[in-house]
N, C-alpha and C positions, 0 to 999 in steps of 0.2 A: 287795157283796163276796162274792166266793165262800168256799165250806164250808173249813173249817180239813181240810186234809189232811197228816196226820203224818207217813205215809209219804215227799211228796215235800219237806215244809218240814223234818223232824229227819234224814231217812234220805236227801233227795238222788232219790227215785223217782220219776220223774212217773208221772203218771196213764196213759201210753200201754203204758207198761211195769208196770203196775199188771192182774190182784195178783202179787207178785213172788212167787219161788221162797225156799224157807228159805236156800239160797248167795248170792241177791242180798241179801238181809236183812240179813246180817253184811257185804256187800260181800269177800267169797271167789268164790275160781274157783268155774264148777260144776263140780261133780264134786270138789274138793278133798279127798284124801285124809290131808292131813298135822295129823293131830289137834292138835299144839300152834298152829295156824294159826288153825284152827276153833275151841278152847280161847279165843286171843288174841282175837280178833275177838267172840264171844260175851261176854266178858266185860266189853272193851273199853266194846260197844252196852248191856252189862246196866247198866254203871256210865250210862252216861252218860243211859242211860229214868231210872236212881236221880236223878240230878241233876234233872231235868225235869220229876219228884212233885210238887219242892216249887214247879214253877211255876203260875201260870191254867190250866194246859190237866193238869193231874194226873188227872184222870179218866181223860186219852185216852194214859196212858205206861200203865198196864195193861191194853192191847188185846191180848186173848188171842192173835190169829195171830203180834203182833210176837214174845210170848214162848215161844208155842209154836214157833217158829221156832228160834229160838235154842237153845232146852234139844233139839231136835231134832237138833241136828247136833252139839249139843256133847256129845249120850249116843251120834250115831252116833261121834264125834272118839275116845272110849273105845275102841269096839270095832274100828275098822281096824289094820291093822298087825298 
């Protein structure tokens, strides 16, 4: 059985498309400028790693890229406009 990949089993990413951009991450346009978008979505993915803690694979919902991702576009979602 192949390697547990979070990316494409929680987020939908295959591996070809792998490593994804912080806008694929939340599943946003790139380039998305419309900070409550960015906001939604960020928050959406953050709840939904929160759910996922308390499953077997809790280790791998604190992967620094997934969260760096997220709080990346949701401090850039802040500053546009």
């Amino acid at each position: 059985m192949p390697d547990f990949d979070p990316y494409y089993e929680w987020l939908g990413i295959p591996p070809k498309d792998q490593p994804a951009h912080h806008y694929r991450l939340l599943g946003v346009e790139l380039f998305e400028e419309h900070r409550s978008a960015i906001d939604a979505a960020a928050n959406r993915l953050m709840t939904y790693l929160q759910e996922l803690s308390n499953g077997e694979d809790a280790a791998l919902t604190h992967d620094t890229h997934l969260k760096l991702g997220f709080r990346a576009l949701s401090v850039r979602a802040r500053t546009v406009l």
